[in-house]
C-alpha positions in Angstrom: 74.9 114.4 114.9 76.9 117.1 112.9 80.0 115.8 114.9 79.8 112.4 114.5 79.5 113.2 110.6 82.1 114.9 110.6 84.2 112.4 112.6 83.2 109.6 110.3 84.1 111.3 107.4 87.8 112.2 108.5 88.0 108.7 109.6 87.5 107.4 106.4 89.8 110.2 104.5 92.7 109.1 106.7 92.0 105.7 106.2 91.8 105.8 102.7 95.0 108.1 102.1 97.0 105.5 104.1 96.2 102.7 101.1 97.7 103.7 97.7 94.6 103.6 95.1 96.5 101.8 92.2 98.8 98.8 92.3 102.3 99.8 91.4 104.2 96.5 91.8 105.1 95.6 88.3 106.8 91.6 88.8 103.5 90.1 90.4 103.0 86.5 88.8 99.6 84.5 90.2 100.7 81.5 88.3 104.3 81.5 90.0 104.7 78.3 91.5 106.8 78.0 95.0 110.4 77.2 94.7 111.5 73.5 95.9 113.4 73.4 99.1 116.6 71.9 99.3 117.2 69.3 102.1 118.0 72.5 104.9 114.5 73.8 104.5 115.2 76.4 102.4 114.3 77.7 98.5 116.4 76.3 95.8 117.4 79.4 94.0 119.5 78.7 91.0 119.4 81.7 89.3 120.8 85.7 90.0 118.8 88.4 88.9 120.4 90.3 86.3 117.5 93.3 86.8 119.2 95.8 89.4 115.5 97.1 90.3 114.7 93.2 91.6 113.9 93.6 95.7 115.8 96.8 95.8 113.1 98.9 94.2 109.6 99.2 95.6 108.0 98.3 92.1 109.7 95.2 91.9 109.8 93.4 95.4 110.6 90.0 96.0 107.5 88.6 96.1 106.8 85.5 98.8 103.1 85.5 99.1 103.0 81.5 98.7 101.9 80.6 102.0 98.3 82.9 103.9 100.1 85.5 105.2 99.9 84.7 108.9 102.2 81.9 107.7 104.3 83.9 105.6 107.3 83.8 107.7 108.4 80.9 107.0 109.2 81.6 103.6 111.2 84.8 104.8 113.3 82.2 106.2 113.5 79.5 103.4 114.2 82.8 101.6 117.4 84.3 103.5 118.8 81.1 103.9 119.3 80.4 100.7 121.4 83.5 100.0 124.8 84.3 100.5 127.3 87.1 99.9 128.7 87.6 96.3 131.8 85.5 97.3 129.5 82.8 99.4 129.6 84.9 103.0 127.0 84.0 105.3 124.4 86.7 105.6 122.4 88.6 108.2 119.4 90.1 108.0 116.9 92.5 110.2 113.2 93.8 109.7 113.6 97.3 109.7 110.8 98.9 108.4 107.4 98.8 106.3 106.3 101.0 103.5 104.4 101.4 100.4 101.2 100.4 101.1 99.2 98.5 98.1 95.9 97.1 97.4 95.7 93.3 97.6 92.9 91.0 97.6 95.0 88.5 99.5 94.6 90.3 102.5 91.0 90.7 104.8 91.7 94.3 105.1 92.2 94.9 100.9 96.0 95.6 101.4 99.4 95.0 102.0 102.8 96.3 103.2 106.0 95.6 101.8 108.7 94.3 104.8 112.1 95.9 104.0 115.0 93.7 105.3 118.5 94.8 105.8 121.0 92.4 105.0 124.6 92.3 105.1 127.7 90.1 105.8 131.3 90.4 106.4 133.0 92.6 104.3 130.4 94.6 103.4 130.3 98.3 104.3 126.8 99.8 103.7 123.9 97.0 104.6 121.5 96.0 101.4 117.9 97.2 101.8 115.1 94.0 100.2 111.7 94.6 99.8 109.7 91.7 100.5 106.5 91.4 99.5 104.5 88.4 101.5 100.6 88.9 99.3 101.6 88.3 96.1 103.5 85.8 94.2 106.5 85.6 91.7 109.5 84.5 90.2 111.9 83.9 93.3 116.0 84.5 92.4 118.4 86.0 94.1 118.8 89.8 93.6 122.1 91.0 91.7 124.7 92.0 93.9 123.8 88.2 95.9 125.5 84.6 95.5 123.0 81.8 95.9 124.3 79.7 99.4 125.9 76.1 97.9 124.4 73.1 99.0 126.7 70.5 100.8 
């Protein structure tokens, strides 16, 4: 009996040290309504962030939580497509890691991950790290450094 105490209670310490205990994400708008999508199935962005934190910083992912989250990737890829390089390059972009857990009430378990995405495209010669955030919702722009792909 002592040992299975003892197991549950170091179960539940890891588990809980694993979830951050206070939200930190500071550009999280509920009311945020989805961005239209252009003819090519992706967001119509029309506007470039002038904040250098947006999507680079932890605190101030790009936030794509429109859709339950076992749907989410879509909007990962309404999302990319619509970028472009400064100069209107076609981009690239990887999943290359998750991190900084937060507490969500979007999600079953009570939290989420942010996805960080490294993008790049020609002429570039150190890959952009995005955080995306696929729980919550907000204003969707393009991050500074980022030109907004034209519509033909």
């Amino acid at each position: 009996m002592k040992k299975y105490l003892l197991l549950s209670c170091f179960t539940l310490i890891l588990a809980t040290s694993c979830i951050s205990t206070r939200l930190t994400i500071k550009n999280i708008d509920d009311k945020a309504p989805m961005p239209k999508l252009t003819k090519e199935k992706t967001f119509e962005l029309t506007e470039i962030s002038s904040d250098k934190k947006y999507g680079y910083d932890p605190d101030y992912p790009i936030n794509l939580g429109f859709l339950p989250v076992q749907n989410a990737d879509i909007n990962i890829k309404r999302y990319f497509g619509a970028l472009s390089g400064p100069q209107g390059q076609p981009i690239t972009y990887e999943l290359v890691d998750s991190c900084c857990p937060f507490p969500s009430g979007k999600n079953n378990m009570g939290a989420g991950l942010l996805d960080v995405y490294e993008v790049t495209w020609e002429g570039l010669s150190v890959p952009k790290r995005l955080h995306i955030n696929l729980y919550e919702r907000g204003e969707i722009i393009a991050p500074a450094g980022f030109g907004i792909k034209k519509i033909l």
